[in-house]
Structures are given as C-alpha cells and as structure tokens.
N, C-alpha and C positions, 0 to 999 in steps of 0.2 A: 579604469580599464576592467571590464568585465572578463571572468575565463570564458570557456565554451559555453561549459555548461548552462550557466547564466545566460549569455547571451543566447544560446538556443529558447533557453522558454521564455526569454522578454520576446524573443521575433514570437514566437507563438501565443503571446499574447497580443501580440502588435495583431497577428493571423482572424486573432478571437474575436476584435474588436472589428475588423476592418474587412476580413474574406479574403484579401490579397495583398502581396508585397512586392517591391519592385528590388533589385539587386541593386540598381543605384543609391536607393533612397536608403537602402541598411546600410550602404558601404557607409557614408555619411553621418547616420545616427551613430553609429558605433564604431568608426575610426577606425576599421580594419578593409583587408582588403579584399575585391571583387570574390577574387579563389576563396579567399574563406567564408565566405557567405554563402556561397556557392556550397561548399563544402557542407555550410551547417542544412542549407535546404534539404539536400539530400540526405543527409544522416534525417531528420524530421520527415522525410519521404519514403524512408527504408520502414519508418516506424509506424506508416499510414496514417502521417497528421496531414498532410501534405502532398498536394501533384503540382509538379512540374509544370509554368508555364512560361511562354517565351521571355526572357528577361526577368522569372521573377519566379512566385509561385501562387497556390491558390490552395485556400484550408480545405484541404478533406473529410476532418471527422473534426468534431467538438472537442477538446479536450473538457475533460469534468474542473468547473469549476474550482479552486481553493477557499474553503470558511474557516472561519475559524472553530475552534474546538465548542462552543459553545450552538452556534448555530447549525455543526454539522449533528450534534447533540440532538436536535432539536427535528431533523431529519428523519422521517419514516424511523419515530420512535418504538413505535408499538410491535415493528416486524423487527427490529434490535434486538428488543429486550426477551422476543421469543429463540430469537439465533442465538444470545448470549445462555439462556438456558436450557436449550439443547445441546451445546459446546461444552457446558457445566456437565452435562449426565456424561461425558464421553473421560471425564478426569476422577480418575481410582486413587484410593487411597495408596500411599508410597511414591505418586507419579513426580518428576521433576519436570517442570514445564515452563514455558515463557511465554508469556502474553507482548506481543507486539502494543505500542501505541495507539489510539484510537476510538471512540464513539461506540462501534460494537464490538469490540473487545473490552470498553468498559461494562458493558450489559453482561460479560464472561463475569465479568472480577465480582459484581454486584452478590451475583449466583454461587459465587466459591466463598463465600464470606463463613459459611458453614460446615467450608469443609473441611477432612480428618487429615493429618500426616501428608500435605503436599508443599512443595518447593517451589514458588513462582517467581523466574528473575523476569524483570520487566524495563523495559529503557520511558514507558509512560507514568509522570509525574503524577495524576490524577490517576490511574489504577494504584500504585504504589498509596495513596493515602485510602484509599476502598480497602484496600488490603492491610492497612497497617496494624489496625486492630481485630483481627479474625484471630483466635487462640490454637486455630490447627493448620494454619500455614508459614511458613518461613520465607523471609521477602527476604530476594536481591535484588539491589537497586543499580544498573550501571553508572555510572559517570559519566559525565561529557558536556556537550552545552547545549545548555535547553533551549528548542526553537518553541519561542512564547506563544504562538498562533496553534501548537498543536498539543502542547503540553509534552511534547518527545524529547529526550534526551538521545543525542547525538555525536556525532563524529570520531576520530581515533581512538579517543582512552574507552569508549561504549563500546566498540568492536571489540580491543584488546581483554575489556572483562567478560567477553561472551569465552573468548579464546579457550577460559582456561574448565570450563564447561561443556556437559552431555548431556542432552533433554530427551525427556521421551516422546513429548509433543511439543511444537510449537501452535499457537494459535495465532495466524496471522490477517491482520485488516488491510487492507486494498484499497487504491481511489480508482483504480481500473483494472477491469478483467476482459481478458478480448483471447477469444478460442486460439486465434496465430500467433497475436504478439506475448501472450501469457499476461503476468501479472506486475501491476505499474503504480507506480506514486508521483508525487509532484517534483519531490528532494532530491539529489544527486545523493547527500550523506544519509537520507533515509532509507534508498534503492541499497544504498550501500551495507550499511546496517542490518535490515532486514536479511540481504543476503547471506550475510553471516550468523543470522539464525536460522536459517536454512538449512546452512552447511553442519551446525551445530544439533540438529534437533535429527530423531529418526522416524519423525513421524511429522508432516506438514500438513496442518489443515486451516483453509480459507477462512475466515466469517464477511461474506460481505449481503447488502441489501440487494435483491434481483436490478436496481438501478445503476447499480457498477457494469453489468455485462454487456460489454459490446463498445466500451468506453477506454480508451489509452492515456496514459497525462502520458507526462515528457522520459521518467526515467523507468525502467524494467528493472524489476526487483528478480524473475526467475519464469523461466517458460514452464509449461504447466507438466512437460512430465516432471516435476520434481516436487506434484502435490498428490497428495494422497486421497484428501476428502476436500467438498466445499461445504459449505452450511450457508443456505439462504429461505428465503421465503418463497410462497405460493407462484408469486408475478414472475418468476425464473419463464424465457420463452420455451417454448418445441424445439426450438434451434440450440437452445444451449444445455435444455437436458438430456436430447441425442449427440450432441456435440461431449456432454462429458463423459457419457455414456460410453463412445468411441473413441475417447482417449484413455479409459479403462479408470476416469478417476471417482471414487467413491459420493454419493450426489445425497446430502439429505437435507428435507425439506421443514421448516419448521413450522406447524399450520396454525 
C-alpha cells in the first residue's frame, strides 16, 4: 500500500507517460477508493500539474523529469560551474552556512575548497567528500538515510541535526521554480528537509539553471517570499526577471 504521497506522484507519472487518467482506472491500480483519488487529483490541480476532466484528469504542465545524480551532473554543466562560483564570492570568511544536496550546489562546494574560516553542514554525500579535505572549512555532516539516486541524506534524524543550528546562509538547489507555486523538488522527505533549512538559515539563496523556471515537480519546499537572492544564468526569460524583480527578490546573473 502506497501513502499519499507516493501514490500522488506515481499517478503523475502515470500523467507524464500518458496526458490523462481516468478515476476508475486509479481506483483499481491502487486499491483505494473513488473519494481519494479524487482527492489526490485535486491536491495535484491546486499545484498546477493538473486540470480537471470529466471522470478523470488531464496533465497540465510537465513535471521536470528525475536523473540521477550523475546524469543531472552532466546537465548544462558549464552555466553550473559559473553559478557555483558566483554563490562561492557571496561566502565571507567566519560565515556558517549549508549547502543543500545537488549538481549545482556541488559546483558551490568545488569553489569553496579554498576557502578561510567557514562552517558547512550539508545533508549531500558527494559535497561532503569535495569538502572533506579543504584545510579552512569545518564539515557537518547530517544523518539520515541516503536516497542513492541523489547522493542526499535524509529524513527525521537529518531534520533533528539541523535543529540544533543557525546559518547565515543557506544555498539551496531546486528541481522547480514556478513564480506562484514558489520552490519544489521531487521528495516528500526532501521538501521536508530543505524546509527546515529554511527555517534554520537567515539568509535563503536559490542556485538553479534558467531551465528549472516555470517547472513544479510534486512536492514545495517554500514559496518564494522566504528567498532572498536567486543565482542563474543568462537563458533566465523577461518573464521571470520582472517576475523576481516584483516580488522584491534579489536576481543575479552568472555570465
């Protein structure tokens, strides 16, 4: 038996493959009943995956596919490695900071390898070994259980070590950015996670590629008044640099 959550993004993938579902046919697949399917379309509708159609639904937006950590690597590398090293000039010596999981937060960690007197907890298995041997930063590592496809350490005991911490920055990676729905990942225990370095950090700032904007996966990590800066590359549209422009959040661009 799948919980919600699961069972929301397998129908969203059912969605990805196919462009429409029928209410009878999930009832079916997944042993539950009419009202809760019903139930999840509409939560996936509130999110704009999703419209409403007679007995059923029909996909709205793409959600951005899942790769693995190697492949997502591999992904508009060269506008990365510039984000990661403008992200890098934005970290002063003395700073305590956390790097989120992820591809262009590892292009951050790349960039800090040199640097003086900073504190980086991280729940990313592959920044944590970037960072293991730099002689002027201090690694915390959380706890938790690693989801192998993204190199992340996750769920309760990962939250609970953020707990007992105050950062002065967080640097956070994204699988979607969408001006309404704010900022999103695939993971329910990622959504979750990240939020609680959110809550933890006084300063929130984005890194993602201009190809996250305009994109939602399944779970919201935090709607965008609670980011400060974003950091992307050139291919950012007109739409979304007056869009950040007018939600007062800080926009810089790595050329």
């Amino acid at each position: 038996m799948r919980n919600t959550s699961q069972r929301r993004e397998a129908i969203l993938q059912i969605l990805a493959r196919q462009g429409s579902v029928q209410v009878t046919d999930m009832v079916e697949q997944f042993g539950v009943s009419a009202v809760t399917i019903r139930s999840d379309l509409t939560a996936l509708e509130s999110q704009g995956l999703v419209t409403r159609s007679h007995g059923g639904a029909l996909l709205a937006r793409t959600p951005p596919p899942e790769h693995s950590i190697r492949q997502k690597d591999a992904i508009n590398h060269e506008q990365k490695e510039r984000i990661g090293a403008l992200a890098a000039s934005l970290v002063q010596p003395g700073d305590n900071i956390v790097i989120d999981s992820g591809t262009t937060t590892i292009s951050l960690a790349r960039h800090l390898r040199n640097a003086d007197s900073v504190t980086v907890a991280t729940n990313g298995l592959n920044i944590a070994w970037e960072l293991q041997d730099a002689p002027g930063v201090d690694l915390i590592l959380t706890g938790g259980l690693l989801h192998k496809k993204s190199l992340s350490i996750q769920g309760s005991q990962a939250e609970s070590c953020l707990q007992a911490y105050s950062f002065d920055k967080l640097f956070l990676g994204v699988d979607g950015f969408d001006l309404q729905f704010g900022v999103t990942t695939h993971h329910e225990a990622e959504a979750s996670l990240n939020h609680k370095m959110v809550e933890r950090s006084r300063k929130v700032i984005v890194l993602t590629d201009a190809s996250k904007f305009g994109r939602v996966s399944l779970h919201r990590i935090v709607q965008l008044d609670r980011v400060h800066t974003v950091i992307t590359d050139a291919a950012i549209s007109p739409e979304y640099r007056e869009g950040l422009q007018r939600l007062g959040i800080e926009l810089l661009i790595a050329e």
